[in-house]
LUMTI-251288 format. One record per atom (N, C-alpha, C, O, CB): atom name; x, y, z; residue in three letters. Coordinates in steps of 0.1 Angstrom, whole numbers, plus 5000, padded with zeros to 4 digits. Glycine has a CB too. Layout:
+-------+------+------+------+--------+
: atome :    u :    v :    w : residu :
+-------+------+------+------+--------+
:    CA :    X :    Y :    Z :    ALA :
...
+-------+------+------+------+--------+
This chain:
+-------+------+------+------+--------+
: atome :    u :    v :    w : residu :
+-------+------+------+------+--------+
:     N : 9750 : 9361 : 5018 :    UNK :
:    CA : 9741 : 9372 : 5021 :    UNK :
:     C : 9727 : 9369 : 5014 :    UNK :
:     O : 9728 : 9365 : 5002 :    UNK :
:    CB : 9746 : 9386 : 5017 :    UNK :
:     N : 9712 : 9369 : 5021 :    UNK :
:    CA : 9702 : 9365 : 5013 :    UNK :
:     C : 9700 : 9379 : 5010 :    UNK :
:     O : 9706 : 9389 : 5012 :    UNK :
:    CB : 9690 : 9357 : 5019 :    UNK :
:     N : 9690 : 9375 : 5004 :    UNK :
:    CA : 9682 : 9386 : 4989 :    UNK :
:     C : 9674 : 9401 : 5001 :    UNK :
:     O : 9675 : 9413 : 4999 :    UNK :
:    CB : 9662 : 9371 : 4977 :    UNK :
:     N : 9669 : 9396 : 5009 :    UNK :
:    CA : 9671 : 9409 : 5023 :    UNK :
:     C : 9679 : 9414 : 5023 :    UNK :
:     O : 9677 : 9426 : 5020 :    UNK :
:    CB : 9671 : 9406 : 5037 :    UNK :
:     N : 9688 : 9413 : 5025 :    UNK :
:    CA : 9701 : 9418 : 5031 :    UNK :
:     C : 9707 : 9427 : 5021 :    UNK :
:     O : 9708 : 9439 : 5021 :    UNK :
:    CB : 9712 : 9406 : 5035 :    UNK :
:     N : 9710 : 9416 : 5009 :    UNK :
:    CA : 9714 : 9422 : 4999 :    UNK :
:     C : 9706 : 9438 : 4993 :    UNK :
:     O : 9712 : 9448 : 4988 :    UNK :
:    CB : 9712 : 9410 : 4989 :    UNK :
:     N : 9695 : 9435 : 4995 :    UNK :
:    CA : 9686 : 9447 : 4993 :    UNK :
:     C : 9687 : 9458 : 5001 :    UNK :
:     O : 9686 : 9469 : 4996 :    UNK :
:    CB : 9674 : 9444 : 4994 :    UNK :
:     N : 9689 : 9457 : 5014 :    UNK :
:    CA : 9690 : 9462 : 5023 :    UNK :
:     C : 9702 : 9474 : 5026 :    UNK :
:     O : 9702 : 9486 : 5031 :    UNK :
:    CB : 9690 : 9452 : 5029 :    UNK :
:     N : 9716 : 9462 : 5019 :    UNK :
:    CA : 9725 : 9471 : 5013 :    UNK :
:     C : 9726 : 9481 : 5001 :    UNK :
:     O : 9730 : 9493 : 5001 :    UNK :
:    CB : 9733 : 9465 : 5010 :    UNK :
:     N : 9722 : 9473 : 4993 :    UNK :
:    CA : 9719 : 9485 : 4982 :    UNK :
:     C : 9714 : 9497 : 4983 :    UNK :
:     O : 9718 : 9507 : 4977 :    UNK :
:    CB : 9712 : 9481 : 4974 :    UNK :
:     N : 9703 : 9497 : 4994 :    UNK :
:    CA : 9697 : 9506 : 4996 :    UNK :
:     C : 9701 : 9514 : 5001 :    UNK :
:     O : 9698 : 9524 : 4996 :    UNK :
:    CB : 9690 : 9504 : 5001 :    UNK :
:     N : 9710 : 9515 : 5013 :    UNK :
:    CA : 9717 : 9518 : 5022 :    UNK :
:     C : 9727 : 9529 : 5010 :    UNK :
:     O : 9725 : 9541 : 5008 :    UNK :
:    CB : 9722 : 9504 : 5031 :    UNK :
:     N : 9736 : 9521 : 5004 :    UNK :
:    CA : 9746 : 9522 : 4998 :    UNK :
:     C : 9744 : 9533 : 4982 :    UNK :
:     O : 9753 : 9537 : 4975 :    UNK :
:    CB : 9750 : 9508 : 4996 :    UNK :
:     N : 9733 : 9534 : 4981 :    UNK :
:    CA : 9727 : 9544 : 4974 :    UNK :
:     C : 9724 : 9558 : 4976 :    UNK :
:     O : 9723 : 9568 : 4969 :    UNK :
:    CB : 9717 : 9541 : 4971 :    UNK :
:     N : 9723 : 9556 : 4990 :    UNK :
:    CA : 9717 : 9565 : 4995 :    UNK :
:     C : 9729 : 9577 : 5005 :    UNK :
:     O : 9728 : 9588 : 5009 :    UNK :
:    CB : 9705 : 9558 : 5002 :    UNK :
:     N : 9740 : 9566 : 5007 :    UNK :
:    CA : 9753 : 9572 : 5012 :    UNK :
:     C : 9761 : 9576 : 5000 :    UNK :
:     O : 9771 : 9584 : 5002 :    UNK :
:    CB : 9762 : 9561 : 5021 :    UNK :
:     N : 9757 : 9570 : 4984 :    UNK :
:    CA : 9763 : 9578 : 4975 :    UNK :
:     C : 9757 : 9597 : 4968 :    UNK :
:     O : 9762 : 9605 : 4960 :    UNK :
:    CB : 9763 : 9568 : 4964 :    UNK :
:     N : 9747 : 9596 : 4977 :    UNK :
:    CA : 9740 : 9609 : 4977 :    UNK :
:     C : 9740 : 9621 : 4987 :    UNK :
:     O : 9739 : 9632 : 4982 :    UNK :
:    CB : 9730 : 9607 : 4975 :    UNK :
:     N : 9741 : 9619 : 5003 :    UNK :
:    CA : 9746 : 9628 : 5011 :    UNK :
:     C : 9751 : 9614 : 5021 :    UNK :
:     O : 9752 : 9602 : 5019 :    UNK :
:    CB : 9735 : 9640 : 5017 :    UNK :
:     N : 9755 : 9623 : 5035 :    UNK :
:    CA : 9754 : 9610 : 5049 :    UNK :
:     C : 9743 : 9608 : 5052 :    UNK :
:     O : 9734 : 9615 : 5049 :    UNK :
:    CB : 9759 : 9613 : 5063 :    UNK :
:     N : 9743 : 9595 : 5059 :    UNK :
:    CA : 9734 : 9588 : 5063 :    UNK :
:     C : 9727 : 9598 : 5073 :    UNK :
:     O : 9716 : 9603 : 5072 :    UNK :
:    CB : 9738 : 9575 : 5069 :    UNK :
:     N : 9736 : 9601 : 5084 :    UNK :
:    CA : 9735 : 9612 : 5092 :    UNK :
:     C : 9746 : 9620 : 5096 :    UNK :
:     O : 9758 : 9617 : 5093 :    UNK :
:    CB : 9730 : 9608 : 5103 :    UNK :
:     N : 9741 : 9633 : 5105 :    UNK :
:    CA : 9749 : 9640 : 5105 :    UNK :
:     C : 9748 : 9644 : 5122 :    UNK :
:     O : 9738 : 9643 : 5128 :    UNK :
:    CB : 9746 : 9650 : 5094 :    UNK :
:     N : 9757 : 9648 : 5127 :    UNK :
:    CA : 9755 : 9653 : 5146 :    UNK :
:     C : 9765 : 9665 : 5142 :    UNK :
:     O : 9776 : 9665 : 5137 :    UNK :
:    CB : 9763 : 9639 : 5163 :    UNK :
:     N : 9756 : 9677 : 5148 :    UNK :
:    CA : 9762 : 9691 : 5148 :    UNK :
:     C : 9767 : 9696 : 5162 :    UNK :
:     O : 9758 : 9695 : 5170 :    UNK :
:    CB : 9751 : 9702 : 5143 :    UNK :
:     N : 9778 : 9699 : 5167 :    UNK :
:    CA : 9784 : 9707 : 5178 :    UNK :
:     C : 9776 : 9720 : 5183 :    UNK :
:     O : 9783 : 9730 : 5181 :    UNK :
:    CB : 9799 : 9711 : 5174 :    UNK :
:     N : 9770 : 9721 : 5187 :    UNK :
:    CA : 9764 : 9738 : 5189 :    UNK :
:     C : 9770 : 9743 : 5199 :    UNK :
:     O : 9769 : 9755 : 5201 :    UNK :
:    CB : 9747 : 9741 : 5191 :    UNK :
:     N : 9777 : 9734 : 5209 :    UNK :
:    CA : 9782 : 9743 : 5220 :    UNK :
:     C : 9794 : 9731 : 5226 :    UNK :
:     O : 9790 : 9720 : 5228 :    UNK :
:    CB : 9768 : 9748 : 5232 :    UNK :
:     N : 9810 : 9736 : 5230 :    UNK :
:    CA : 9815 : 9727 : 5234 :    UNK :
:     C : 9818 : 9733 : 5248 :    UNK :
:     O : 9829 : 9736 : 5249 :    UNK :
:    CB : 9825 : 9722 : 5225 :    UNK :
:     N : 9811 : 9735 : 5260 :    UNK :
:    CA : 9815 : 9739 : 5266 :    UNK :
:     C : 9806 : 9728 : 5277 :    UNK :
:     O : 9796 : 9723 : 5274 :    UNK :
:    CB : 9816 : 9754 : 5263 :    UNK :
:     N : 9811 : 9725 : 5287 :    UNK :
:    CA : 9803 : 9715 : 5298 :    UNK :
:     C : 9814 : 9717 : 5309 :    UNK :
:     O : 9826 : 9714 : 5308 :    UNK :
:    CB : 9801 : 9696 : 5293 :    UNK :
:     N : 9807 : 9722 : 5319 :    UNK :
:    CA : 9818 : 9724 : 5334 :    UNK :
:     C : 9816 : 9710 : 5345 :    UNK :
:     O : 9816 : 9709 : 5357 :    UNK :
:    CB : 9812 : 9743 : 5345 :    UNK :
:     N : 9815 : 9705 : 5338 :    UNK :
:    CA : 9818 : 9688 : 5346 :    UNK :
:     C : 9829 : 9686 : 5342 :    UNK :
:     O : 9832 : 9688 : 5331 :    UNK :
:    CB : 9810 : 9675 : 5342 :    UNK :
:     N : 9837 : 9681 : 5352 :    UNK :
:    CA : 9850 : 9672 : 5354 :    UNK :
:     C : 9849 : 9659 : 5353 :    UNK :
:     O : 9854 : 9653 : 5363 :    UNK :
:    CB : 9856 : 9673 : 5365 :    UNK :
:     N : 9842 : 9652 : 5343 :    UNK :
:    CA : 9837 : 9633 : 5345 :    UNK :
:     C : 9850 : 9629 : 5342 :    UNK :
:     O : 9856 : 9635 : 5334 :    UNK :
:    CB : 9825 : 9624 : 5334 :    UNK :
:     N : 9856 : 9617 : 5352 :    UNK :
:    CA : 9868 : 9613 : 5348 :    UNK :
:     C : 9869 : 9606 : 5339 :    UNK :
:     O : 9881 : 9605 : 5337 :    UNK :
:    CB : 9873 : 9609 : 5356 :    UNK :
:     N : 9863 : 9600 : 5331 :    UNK :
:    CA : 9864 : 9596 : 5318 :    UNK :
:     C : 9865 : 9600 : 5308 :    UNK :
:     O : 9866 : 9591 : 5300 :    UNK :
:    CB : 9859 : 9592 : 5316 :    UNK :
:     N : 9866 : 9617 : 5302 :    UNK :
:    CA : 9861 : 9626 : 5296 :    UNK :
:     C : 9875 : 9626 : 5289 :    UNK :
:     O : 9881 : 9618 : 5296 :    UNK :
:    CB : 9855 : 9638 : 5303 :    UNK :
:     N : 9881 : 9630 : 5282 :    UNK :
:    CA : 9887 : 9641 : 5274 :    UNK :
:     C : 9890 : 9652 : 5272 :    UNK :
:     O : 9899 : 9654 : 5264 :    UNK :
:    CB : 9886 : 9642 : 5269 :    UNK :
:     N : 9882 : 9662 : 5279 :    UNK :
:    CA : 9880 : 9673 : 5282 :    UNK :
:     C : 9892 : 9680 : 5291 :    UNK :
:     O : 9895 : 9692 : 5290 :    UNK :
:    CB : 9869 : 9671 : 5287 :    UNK :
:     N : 9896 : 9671 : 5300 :    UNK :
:    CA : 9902 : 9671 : 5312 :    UNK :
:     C : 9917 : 9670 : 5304 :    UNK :
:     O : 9927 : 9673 : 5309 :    UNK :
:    CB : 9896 : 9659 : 5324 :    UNK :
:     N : 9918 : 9664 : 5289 :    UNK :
:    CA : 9931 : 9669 : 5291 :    UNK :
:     C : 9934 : 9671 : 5276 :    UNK :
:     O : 9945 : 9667 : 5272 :    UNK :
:    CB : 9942 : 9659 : 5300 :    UNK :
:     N : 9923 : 9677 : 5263 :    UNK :
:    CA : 9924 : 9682 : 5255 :    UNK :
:     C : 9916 : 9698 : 5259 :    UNK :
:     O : 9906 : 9698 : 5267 :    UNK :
:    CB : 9922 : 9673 : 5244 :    UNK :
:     N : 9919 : 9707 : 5254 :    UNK :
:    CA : 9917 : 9720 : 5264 :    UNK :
:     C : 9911 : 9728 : 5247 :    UNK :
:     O : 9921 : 9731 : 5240 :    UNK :
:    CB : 9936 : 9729 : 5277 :    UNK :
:     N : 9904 : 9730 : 5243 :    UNK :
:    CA : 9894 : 9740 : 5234 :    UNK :
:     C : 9890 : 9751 : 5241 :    UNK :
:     O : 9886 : 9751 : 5253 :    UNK :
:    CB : 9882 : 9734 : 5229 :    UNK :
:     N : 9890 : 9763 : 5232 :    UNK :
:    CA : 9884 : 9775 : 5235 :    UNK :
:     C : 9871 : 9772 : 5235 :    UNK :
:     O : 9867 : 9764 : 5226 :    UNK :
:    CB : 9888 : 9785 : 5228 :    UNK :
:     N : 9861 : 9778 : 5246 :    UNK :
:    CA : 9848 : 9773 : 5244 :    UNK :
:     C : 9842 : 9783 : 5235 :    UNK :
:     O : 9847 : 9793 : 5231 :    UNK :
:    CB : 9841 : 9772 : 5257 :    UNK :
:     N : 9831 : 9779 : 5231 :    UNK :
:    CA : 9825 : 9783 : 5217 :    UNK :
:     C : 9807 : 9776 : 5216 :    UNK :
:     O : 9803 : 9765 : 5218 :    UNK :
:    CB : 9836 : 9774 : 5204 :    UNK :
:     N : 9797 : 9792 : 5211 :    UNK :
:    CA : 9787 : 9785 : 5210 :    UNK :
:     C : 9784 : 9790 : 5198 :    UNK :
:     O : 9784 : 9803 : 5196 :    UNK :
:    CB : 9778 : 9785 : 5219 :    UNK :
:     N : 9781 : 9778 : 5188 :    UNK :
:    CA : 9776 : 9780 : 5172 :    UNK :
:     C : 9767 : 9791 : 5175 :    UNK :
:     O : 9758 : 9791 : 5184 :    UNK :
:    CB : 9769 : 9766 : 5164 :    UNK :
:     N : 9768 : 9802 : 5166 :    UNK :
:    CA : 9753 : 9807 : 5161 :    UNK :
:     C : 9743 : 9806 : 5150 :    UNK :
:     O : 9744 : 9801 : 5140 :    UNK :
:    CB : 9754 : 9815 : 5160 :    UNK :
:     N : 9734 : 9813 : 5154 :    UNK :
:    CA : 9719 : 9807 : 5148 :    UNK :
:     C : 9725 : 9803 : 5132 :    UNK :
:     O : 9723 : 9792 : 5127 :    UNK :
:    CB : 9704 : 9822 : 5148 :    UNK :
:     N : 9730 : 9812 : 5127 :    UNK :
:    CA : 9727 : 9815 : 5113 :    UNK :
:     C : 9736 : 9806 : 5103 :    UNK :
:     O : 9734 : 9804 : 5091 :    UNK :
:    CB : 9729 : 9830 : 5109 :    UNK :
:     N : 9749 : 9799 : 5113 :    UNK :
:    CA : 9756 : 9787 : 5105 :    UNK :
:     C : 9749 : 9771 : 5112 :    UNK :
:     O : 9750 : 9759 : 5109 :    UNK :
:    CB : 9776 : 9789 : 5109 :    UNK :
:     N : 9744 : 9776 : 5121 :    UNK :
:    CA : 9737 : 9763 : 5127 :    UNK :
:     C : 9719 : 9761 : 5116 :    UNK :
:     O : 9712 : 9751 : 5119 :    UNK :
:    CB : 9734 : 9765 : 5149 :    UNK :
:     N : 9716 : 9769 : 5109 :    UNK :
:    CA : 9709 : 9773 : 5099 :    UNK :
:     C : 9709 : 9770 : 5088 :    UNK :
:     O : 9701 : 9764 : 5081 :    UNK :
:    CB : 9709 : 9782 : 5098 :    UNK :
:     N : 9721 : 9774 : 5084 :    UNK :
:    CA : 9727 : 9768 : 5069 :    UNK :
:     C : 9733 : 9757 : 5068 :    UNK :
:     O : 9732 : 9751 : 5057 :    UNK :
:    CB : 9737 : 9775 : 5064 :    UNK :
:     N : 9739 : 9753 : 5078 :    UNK :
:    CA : 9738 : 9737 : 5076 :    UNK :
:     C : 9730 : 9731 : 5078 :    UNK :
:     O : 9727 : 9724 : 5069 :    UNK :
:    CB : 9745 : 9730 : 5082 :    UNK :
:     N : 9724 : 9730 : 5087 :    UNK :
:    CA : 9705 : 9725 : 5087 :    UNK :
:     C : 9699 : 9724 : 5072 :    UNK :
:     O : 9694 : 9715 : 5066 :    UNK :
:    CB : 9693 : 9738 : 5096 :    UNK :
:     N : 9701 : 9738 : 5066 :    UNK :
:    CA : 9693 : 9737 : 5056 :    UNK :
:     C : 9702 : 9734 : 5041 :    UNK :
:     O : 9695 : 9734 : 5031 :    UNK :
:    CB : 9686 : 9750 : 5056 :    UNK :
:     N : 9711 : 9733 : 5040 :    UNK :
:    CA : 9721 : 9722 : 5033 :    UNK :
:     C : 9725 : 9712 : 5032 :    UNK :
:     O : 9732 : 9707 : 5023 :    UNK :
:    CB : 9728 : 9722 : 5031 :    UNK :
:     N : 9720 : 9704 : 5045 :    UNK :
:    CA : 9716 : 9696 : 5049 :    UNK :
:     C : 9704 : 9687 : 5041 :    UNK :
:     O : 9703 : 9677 : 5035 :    UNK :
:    CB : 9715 : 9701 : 5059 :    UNK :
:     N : 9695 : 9696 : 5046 :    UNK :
:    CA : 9681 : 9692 : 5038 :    UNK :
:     C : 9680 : 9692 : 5022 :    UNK :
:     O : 9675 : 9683 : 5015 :    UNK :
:    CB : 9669 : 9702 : 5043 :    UNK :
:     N : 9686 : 9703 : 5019 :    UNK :
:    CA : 9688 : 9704 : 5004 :    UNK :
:     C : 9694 : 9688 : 4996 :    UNK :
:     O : 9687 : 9683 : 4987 :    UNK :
:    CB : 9701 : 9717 : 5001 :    UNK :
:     N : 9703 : 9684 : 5000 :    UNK :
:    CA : 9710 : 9670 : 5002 :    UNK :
:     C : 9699 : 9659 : 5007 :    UNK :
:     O : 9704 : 9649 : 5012 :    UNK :
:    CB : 9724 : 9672 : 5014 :    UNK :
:     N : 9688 : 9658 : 5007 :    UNK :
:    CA : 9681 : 9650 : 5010 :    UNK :
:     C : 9679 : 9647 : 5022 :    UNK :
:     O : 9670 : 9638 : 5025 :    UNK :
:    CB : 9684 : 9643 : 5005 :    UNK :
:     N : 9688 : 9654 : 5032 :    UNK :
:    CA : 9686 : 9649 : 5047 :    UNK :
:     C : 9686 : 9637 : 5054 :    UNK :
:     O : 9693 : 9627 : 5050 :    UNK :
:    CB : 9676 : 9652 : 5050 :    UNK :
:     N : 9679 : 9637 : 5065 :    UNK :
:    CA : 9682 : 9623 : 5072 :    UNK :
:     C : 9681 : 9624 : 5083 :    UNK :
:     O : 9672 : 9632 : 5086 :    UNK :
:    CB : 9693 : 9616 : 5071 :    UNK :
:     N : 9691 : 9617 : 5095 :    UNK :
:    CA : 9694 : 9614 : 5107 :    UNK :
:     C : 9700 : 9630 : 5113 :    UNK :
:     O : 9712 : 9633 : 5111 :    UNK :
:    CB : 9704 : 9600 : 5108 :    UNK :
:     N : 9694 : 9637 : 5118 :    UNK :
:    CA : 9707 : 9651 : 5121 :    UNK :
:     C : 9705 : 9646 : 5140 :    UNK :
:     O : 9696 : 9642 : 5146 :    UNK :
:    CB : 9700 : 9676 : 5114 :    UNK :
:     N : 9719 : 9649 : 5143 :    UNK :
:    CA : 9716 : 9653 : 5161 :    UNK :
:     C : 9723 : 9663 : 5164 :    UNK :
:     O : 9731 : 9669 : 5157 :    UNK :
:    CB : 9722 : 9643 : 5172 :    UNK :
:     N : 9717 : 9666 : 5176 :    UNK :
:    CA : 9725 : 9682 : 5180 :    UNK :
:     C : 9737 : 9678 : 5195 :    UNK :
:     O : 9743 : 9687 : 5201 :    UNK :
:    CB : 9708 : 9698 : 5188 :    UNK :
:     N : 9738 : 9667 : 5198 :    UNK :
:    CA : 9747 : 9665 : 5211 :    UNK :
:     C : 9763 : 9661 : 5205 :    UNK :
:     O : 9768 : 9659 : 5194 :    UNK :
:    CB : 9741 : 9651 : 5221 :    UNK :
:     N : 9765 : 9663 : 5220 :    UNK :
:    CA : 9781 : 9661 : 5214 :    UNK :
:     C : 9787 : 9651 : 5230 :    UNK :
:     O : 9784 : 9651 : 5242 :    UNK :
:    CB : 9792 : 9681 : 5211 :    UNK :
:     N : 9795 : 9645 : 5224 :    UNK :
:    CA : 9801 : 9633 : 5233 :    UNK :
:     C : 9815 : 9645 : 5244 :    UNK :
:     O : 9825 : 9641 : 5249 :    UNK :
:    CB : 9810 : 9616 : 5219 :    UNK :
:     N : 9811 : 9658 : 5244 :    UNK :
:    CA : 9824 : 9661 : 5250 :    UNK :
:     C : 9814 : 9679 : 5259 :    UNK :
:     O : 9820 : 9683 : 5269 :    UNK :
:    CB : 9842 : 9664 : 5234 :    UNK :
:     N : 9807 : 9683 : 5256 :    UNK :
:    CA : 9801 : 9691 : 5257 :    UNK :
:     C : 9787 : 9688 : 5267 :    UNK :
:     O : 9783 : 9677 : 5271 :    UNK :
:    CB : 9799 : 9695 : 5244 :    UNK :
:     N : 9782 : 9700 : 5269 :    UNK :
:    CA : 9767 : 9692 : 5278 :    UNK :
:     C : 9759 : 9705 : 5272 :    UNK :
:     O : 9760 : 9717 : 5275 :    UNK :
:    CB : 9766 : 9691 : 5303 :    UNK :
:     N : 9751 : 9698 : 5262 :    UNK :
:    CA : 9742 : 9706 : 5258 :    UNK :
:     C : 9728 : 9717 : 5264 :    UNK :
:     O : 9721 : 9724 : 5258 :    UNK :
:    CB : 9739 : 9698 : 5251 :    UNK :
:     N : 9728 : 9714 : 5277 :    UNK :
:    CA : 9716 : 9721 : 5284 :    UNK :
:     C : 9722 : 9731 : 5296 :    UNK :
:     O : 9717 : 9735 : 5307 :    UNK :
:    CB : 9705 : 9708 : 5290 :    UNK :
:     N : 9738 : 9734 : 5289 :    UNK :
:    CA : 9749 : 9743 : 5300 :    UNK :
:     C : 9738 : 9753 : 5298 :    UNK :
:     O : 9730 : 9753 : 5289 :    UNK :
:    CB : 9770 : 9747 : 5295 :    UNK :
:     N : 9738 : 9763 : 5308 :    UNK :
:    CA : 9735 : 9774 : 5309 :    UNK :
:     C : 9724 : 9785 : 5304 :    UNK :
:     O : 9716 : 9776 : 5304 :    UNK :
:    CB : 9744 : 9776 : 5308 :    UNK :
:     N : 9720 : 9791 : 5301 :    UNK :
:    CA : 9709 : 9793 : 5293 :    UNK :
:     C : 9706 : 9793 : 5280 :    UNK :
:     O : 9697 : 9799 : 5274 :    UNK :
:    CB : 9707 : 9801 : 5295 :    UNK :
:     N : 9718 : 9783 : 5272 :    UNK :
:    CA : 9725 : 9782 : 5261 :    UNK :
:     C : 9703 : 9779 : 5252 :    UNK :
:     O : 9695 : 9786 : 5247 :    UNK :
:    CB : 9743 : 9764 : 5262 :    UNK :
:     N : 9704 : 9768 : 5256 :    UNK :
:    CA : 9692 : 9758 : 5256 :    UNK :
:     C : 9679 : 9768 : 5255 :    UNK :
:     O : 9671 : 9768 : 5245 :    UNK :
:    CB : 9693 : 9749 : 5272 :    UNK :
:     N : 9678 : 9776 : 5266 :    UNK :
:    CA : 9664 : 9786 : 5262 :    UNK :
:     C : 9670 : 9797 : 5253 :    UNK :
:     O : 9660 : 9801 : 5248 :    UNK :
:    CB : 9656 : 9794 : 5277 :    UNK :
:     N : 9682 : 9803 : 5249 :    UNK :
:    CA : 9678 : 9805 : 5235 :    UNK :
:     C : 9677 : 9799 : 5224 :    UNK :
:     O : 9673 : 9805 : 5214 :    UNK :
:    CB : 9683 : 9811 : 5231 :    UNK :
:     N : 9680 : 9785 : 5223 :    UNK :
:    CA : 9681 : 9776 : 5211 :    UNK :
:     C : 9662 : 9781 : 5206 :    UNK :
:     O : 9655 : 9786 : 5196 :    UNK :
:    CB : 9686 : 9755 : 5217 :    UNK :
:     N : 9660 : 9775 : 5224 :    UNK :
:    CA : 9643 : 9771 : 5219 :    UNK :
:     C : 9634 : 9786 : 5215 :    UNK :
:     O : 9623 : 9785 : 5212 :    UNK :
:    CB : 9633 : 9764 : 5235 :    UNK :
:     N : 9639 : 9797 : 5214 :    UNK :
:    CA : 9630 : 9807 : 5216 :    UNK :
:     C : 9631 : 9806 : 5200 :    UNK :
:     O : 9621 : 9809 : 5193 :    UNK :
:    CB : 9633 : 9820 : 5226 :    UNK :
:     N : 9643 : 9804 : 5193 :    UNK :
:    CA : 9643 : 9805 : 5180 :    UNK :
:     C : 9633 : 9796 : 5170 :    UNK :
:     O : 9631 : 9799 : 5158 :    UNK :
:    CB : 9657 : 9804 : 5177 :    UNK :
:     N : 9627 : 9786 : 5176 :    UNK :
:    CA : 9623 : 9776 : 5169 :    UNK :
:     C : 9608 : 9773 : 5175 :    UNK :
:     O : 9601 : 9764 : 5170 :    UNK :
:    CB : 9633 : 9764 : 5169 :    UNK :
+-------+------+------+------+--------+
């Protein structure tokens, strides 16, 4: 490993001893697509949309922790279902 790299890690590795690198939050698992590749189709969850005030507090304990990388998608969900989306935005 050169002296880049090496640095590179350290850096890295300092900074994962203080919060995550990043974080991706669920706000809604609900997506009425049937993609056949999905999971969805044959692990079955009650649908569910986070509200404001825990999607808040982790945001902001989050940040407390130094923050970072945050995302709001989710690999099983479709984030722009229904009018989910224009309340997100009216809040912010």
């Amino acid at each position: 490993m050169g002296i880049l790299e090496e640095i590179a890690y350290l850096h890295i590795h300092n900074i994962v001893k203080l919060r995550p690198l990043d974080i991706n939050i669920e706000t809604i698992n609900v997506c009425p697509l049937q993609c056949i590749f999905c999971c969805n189709r044959i692990y079955k969850r009650e649908y569910t949309i986070m509200e404001n005030k825990l999607f808040e507090n982790i945001v902001r304990q989050y940040f407390q922790l130094g923050g970072g990388g945050l995302g709001i998608s989710s690999m099983q969900s479709d984030f722009f279902f229904g009018s989910y989306i224009n309340r997100q935005n009216e809040n912010y």
